[in-house]
PDB file of N, H, CA, C and O in Angstrom:
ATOM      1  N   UNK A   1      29.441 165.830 124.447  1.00  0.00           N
ATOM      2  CA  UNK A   1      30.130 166.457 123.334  1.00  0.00           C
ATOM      3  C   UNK A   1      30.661 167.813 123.791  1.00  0.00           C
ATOM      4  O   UNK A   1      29.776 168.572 124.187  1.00  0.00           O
ATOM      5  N   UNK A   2      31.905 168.287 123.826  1.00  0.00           N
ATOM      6  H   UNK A   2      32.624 167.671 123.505  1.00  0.00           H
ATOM      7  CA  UNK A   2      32.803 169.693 123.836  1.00  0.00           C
ATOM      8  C   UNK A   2      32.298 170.774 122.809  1.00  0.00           C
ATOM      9  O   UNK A   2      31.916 170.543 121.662  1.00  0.00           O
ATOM     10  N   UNK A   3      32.353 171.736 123.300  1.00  0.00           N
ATOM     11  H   UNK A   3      32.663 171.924 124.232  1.00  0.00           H
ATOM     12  CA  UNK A   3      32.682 172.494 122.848  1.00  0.00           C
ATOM     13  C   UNK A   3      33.082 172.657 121.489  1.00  0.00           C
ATOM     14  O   UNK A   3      32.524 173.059 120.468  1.00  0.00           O
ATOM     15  N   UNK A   4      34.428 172.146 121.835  1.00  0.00           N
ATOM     16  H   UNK A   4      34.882 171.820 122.665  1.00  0.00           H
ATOM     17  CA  UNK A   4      35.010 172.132 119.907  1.00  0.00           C
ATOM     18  C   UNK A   4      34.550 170.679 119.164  1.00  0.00           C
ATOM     19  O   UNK A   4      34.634 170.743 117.937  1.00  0.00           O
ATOM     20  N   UNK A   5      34.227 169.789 119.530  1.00  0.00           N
ATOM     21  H   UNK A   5      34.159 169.737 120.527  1.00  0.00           H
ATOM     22  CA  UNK A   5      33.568 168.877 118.792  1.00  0.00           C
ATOM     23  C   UNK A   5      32.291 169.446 118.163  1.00  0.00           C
ATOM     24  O   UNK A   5      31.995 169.000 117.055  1.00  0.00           O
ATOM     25  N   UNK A   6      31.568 170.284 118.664  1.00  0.00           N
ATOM     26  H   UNK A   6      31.809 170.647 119.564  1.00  0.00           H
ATOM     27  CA  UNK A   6      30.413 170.693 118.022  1.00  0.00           C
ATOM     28  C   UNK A   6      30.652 172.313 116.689  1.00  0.00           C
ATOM     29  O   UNK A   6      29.671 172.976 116.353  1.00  0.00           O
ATOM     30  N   UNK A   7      31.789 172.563 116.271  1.00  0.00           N
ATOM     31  H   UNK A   7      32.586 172.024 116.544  1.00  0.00           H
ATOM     32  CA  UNK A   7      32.628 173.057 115.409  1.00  0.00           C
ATOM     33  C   UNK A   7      32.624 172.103 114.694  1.00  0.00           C
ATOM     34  O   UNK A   7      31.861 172.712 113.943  1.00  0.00           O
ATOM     35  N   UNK A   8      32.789 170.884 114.048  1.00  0.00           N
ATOM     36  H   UNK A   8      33.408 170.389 114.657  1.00  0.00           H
ATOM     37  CA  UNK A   8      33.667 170.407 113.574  1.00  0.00           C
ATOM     38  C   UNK A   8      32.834 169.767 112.252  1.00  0.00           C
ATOM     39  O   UNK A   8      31.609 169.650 112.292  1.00  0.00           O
ATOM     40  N   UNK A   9      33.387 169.490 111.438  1.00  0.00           N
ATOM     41  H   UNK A   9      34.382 169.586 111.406  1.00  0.00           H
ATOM     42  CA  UNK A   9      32.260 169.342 110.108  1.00  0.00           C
ATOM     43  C   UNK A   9      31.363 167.901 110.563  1.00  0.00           C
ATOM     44  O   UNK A   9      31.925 166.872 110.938  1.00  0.00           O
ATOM     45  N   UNK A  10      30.014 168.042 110.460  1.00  0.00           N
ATOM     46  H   UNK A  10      29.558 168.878 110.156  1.00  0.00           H
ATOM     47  CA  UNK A  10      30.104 165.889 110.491  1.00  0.00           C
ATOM     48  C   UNK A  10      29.939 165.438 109.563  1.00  0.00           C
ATOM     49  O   UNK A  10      29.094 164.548 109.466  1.00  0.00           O
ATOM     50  N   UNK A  11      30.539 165.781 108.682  1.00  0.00           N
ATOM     51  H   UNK A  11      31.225 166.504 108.761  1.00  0.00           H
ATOM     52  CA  UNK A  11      30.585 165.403 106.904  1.00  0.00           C
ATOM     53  C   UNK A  11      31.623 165.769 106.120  1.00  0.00           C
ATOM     54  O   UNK A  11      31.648 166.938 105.735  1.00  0.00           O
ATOM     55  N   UNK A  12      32.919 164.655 105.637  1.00  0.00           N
ATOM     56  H   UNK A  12      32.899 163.706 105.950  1.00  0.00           H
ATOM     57  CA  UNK A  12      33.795 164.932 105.050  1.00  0.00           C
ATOM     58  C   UNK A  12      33.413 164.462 103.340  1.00  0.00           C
ATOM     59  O   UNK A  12      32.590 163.597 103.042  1.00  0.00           O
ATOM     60  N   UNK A  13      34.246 165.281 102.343  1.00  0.00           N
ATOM     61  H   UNK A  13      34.915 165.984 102.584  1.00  0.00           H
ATOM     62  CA  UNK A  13      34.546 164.756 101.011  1.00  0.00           C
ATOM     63  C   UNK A  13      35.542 164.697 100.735  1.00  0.00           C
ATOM     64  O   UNK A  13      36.230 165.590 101.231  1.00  0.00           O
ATOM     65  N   UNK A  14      36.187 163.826  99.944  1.00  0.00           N
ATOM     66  H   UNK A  14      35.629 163.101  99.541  1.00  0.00           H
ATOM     67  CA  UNK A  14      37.503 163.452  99.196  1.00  0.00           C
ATOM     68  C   UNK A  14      37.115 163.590  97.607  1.00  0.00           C
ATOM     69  O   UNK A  14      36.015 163.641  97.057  1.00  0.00           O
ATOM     70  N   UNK A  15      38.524 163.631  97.058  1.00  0.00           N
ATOM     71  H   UNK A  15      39.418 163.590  97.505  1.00  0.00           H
ATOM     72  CA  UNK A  15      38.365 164.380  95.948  1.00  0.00           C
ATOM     73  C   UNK A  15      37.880 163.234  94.915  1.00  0.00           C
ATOM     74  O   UNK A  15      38.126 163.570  93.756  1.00  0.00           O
ATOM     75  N   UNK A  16      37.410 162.281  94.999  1.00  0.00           N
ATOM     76  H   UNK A  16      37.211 162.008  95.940  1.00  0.00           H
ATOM     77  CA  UNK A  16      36.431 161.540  94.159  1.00  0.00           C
ATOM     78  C   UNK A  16      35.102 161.726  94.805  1.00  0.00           C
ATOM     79  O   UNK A  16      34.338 160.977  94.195  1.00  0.00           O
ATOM     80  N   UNK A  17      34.662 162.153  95.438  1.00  0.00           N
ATOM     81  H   UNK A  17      35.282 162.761  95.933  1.00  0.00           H
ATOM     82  CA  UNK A  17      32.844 162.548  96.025  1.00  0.00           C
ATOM     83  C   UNK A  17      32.385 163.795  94.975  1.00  0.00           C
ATOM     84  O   UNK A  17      31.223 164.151  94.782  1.00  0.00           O
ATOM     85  N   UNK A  18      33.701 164.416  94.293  1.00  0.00           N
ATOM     86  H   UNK A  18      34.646 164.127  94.449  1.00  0.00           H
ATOM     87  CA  UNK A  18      33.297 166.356  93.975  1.00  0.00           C
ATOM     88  C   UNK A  18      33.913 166.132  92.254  1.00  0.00           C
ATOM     89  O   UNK A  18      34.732 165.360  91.756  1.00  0.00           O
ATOM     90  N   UNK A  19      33.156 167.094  91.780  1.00  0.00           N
ATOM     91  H   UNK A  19      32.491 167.721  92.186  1.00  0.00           H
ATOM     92  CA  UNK A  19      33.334 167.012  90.440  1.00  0.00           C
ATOM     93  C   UNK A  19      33.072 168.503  90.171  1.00  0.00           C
ATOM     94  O   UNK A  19      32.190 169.153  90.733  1.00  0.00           O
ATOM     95  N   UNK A  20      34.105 169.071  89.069  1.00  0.00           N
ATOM     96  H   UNK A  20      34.821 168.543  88.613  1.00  0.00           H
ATOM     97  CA  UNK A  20      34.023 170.458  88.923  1.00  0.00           C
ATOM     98  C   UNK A  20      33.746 170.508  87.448  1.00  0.00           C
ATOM     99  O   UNK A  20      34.805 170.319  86.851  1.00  0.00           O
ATOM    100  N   UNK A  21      32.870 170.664  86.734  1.00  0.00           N
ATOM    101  H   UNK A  21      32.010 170.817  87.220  1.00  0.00           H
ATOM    102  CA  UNK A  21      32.121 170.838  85.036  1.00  0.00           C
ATOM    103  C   UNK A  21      32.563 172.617  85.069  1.00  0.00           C
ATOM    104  O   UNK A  21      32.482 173.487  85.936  1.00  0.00           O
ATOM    105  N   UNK A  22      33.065 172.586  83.613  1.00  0.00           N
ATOM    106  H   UNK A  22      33.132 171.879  82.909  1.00  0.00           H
ATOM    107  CA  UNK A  22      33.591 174.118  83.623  1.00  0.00           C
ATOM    108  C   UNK A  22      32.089 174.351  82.297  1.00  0.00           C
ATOM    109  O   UNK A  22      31.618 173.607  81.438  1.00  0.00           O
ATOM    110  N   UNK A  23      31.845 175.440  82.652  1.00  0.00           N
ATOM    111  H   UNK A  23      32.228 176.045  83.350  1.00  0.00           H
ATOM    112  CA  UNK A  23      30.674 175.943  82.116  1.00  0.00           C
ATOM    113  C   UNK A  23      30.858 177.666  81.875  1.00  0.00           C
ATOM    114  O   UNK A  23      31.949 178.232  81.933  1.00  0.00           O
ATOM    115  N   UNK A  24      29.484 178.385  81.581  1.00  0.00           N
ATOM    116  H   UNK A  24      28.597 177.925  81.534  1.00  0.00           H
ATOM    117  CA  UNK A  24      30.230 179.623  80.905  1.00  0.00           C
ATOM    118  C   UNK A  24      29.670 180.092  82.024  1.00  0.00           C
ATOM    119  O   UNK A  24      28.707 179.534  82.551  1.00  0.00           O
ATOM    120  N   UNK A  25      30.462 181.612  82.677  1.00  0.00           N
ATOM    121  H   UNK A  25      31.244 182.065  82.249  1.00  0.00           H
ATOM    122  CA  UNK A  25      29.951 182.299  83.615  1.00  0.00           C
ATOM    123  C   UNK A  25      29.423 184.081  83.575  1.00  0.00           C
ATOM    124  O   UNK A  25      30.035 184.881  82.868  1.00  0.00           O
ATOM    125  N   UNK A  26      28.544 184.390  84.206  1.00  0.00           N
ATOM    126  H   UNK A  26      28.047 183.740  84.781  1.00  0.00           H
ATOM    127  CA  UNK A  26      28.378 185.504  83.898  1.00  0.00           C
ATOM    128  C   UNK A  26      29.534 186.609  84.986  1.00  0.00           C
ATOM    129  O   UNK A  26      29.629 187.836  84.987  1.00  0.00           O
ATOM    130  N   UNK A  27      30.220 185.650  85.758  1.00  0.00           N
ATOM    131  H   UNK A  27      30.143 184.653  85.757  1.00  0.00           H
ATOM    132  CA  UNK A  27      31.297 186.287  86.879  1.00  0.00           C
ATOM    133  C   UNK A  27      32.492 186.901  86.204  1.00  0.00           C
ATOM    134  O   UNK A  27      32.899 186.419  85.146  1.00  0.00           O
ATOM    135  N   UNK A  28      32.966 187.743  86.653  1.00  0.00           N
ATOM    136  H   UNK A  28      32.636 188.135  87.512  1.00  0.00           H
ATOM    137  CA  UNK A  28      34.137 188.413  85.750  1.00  0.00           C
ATOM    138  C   UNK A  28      35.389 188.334  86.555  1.00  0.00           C
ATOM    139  O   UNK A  28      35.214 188.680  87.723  1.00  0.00           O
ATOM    140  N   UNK A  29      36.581 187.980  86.258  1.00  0.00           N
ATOM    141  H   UNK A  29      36.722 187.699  85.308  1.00  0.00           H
ATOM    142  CA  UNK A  29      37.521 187.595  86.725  1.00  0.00           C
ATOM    143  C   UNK A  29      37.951 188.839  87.911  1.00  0.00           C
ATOM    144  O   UNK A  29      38.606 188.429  88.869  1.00  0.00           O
ATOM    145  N   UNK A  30      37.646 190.155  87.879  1.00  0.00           N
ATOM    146  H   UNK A  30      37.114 190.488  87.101  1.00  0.00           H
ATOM    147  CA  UNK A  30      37.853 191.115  88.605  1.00  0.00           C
ATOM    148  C   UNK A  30      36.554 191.433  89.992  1.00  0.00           C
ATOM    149  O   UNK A  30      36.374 192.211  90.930  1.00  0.00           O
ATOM    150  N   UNK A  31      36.124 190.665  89.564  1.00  0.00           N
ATOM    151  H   UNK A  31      36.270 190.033  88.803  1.00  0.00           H
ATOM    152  CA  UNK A  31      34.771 190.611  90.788  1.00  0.00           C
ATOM    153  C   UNK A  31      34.726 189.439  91.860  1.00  0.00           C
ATOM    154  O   UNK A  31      33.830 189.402  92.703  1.00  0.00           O
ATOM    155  N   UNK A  32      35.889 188.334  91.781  1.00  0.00           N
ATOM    156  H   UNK A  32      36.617 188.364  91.097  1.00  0.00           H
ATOM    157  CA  UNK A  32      35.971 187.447  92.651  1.00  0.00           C
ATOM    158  C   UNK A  32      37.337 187.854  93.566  1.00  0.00           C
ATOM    159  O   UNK A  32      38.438 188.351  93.326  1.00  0.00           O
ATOM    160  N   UNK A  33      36.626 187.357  94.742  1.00  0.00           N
ATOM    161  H   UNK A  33      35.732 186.953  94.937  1.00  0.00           H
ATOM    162  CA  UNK A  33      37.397 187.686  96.054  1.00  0.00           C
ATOM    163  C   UNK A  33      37.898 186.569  96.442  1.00  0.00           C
ATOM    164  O   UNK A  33      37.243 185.595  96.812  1.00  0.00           O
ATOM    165  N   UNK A  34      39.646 186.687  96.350  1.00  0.00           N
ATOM    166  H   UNK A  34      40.179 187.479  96.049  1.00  0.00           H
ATOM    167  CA  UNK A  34      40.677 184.896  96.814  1.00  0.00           C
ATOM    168  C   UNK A  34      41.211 184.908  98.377  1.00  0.00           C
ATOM    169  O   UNK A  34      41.976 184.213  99.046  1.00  0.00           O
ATOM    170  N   UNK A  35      40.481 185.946  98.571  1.00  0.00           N
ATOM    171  H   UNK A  35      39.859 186.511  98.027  1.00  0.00           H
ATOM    172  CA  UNK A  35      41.142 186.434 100.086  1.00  0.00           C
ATOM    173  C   UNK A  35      40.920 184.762 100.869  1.00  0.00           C
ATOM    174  O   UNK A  35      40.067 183.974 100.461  1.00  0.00           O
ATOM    175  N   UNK A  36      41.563 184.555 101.661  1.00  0.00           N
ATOM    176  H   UNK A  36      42.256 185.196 101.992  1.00  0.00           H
ATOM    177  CA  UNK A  36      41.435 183.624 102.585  1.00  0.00           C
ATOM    178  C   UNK A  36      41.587 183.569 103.975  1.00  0.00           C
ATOM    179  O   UNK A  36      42.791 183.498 104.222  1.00  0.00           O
ATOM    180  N   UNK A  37      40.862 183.570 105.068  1.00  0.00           N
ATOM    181  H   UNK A  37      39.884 183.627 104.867  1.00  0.00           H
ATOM    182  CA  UNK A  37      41.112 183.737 106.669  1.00  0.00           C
ATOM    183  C   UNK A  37      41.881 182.990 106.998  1.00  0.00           C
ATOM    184  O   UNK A  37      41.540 181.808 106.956  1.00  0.00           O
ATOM    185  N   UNK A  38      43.222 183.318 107.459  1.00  0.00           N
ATOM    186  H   UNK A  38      43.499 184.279 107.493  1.00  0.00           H
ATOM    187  CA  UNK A  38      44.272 181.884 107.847  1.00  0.00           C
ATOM    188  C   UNK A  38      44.228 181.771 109.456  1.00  0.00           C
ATOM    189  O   UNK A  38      44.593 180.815 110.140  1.00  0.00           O
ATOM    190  N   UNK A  39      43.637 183.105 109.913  1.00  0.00           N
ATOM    191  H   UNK A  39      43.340 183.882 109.357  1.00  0.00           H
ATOM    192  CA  UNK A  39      43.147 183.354 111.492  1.00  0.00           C
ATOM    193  C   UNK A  39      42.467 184.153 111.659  1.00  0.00           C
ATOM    194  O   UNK A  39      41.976 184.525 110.594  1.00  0.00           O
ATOM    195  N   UNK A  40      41.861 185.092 113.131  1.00  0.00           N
ATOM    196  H   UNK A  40      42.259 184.789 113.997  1.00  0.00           H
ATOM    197  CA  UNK A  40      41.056 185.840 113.160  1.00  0.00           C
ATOM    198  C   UNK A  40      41.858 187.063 112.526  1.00  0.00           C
ATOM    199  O   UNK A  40      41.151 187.832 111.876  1.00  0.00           O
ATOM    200  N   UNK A  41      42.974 187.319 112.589  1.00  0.00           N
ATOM    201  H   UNK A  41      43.549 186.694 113.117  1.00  0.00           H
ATOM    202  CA  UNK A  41      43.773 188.567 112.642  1.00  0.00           C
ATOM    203  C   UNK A  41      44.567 188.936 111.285  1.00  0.00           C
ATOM    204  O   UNK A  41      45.013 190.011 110.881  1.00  0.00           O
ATOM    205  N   UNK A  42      44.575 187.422 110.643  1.00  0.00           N
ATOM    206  H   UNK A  42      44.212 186.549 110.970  1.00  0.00           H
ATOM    207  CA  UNK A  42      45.806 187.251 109.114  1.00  0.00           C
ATOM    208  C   UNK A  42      44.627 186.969 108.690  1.00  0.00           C
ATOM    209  O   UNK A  42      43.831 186.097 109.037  1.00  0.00           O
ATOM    210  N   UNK A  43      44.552 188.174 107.526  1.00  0.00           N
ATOM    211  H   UNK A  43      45.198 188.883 107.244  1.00  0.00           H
ATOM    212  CA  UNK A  43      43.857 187.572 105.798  1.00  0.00           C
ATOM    213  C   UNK A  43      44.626 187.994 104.972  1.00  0.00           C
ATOM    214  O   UNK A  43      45.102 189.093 104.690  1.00  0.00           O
ATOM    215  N   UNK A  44      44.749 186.329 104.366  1.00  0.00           N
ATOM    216  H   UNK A  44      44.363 185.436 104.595  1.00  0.00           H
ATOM    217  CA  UNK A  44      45.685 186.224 103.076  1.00  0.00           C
ATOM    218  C   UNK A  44      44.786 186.663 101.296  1.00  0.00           C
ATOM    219  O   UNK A  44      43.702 186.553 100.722  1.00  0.00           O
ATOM    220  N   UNK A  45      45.803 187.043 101.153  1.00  0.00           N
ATOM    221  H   UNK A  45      46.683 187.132 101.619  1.00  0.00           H
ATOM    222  CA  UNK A  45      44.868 187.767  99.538  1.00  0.00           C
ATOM    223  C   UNK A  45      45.330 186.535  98.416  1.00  0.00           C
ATOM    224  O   UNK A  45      45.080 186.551  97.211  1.00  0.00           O
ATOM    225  N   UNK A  46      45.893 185.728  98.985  1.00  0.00           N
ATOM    226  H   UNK A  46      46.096 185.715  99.964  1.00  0.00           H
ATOM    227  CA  UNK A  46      45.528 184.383  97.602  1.00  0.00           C
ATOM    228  C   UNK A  46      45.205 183.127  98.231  1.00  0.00           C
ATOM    229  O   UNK A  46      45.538 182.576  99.280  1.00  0.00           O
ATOM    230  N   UNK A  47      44.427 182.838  97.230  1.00  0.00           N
ATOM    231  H   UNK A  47      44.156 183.285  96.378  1.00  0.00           H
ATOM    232  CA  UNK A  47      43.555 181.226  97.431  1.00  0.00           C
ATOM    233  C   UNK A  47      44.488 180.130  98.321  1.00  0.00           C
ATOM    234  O   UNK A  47      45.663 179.916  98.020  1.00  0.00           O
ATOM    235  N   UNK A  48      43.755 179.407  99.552  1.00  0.00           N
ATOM    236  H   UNK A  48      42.801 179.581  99.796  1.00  0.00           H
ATOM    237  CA  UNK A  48      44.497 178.471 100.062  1.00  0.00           C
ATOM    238  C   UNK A  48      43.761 177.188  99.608  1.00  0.00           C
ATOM    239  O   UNK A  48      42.696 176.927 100.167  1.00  0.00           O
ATOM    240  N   UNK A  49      44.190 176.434  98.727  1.00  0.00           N
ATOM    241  H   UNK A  49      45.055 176.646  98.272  1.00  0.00           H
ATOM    242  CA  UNK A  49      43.462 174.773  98.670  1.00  0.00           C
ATOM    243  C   UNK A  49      44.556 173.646  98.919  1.00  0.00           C
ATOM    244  O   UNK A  49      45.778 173.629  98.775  1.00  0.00           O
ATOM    245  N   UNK A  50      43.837 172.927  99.253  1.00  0.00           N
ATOM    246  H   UNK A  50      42.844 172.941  99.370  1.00  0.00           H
ATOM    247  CA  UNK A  50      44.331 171.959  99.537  1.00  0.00           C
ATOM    248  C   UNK A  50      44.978 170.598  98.777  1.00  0.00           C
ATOM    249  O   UNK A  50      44.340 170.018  97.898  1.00  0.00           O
ATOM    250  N   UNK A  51      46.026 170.249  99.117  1.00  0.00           N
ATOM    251  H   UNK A  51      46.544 170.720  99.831  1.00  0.00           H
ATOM    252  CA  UNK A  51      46.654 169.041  98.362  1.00  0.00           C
ATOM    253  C   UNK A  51      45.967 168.175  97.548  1.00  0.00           C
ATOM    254  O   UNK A  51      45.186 167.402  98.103  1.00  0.00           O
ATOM    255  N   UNK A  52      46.081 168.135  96.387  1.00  0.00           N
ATOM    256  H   UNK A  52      46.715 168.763  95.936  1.00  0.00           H
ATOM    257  CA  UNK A  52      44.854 166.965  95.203  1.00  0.00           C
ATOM    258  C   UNK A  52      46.179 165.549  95.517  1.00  0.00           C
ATOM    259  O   UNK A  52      47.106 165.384  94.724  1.00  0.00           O
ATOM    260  N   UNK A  53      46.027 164.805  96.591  1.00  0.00           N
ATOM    261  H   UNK A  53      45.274 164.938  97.235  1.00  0.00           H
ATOM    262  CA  UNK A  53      46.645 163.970  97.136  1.00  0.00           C
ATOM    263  C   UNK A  53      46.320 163.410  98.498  1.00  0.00           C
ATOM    264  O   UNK A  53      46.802 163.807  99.559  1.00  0.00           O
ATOM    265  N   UNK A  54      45.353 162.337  98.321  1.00  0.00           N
ATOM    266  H   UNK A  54      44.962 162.014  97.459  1.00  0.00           H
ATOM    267  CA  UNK A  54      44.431 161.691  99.678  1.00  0.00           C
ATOM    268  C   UNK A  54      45.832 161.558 100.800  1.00  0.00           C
ATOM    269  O   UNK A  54      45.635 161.904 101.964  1.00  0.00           O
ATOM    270  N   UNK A  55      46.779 161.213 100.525  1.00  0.00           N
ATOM    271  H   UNK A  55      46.939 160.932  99.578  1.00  0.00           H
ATOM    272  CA  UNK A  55      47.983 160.893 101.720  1.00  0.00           C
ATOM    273  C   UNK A  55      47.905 162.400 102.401  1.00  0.00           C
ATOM    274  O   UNK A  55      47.848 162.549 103.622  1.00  0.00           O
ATOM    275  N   UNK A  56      47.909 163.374 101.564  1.00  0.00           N
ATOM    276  H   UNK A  56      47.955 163.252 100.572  1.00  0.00           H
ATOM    277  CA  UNK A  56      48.326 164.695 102.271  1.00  0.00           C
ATOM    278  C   UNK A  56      47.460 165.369 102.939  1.00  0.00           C
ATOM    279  O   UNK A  56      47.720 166.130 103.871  1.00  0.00           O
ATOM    280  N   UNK A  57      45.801 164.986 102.252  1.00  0.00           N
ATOM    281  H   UNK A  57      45.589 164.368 101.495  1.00  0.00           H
ATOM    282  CA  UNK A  57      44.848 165.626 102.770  1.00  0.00           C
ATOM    283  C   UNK A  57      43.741 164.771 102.629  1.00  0.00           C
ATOM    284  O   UNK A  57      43.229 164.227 101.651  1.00  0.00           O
ATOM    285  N   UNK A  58      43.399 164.781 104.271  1.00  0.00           N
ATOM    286  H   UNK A  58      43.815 165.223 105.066  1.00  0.00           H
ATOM    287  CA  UNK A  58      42.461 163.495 104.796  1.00  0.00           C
ATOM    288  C   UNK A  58      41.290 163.952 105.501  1.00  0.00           C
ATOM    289  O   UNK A  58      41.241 165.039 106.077  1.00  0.00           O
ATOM    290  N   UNK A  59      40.308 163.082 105.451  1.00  0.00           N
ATOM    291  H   UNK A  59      40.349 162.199 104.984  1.00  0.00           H
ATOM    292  CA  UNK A  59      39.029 163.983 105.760  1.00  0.00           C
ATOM    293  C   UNK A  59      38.128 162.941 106.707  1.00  0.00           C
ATOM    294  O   UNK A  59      37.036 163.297 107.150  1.00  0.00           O
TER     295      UNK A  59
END
């Protein structure tokens, strides 16, 4: 096994494995951080997710 094989998740989910229940929170909309690492050097300040579309995003 490489190097980068041992990075690599060994456990994927697709978006029927995950279920999101909206519930009440004690988090306040000004206390969450959307920053996202797009590399070591670029952090992006809004949320990156991914395509709700198995063709586009495969696991």
């Amino acid at each position: 096994m490489t190097a980068h094989q041992n990075k690599l998740v060994g456990e994927g989910l697709t978006y029927d494995d995950v279920l999101l229940v909206p519930a009440y929170s004690e988090v306040l909309p000004r206390e969450v951080n959307i920053q996202t690492k797009f590399t070591r050097n670029i952090t992006l300040n809004v949320p990156v997710v991914s395509a709700a579309m198995d063709t586009v995003t495969e696991s």
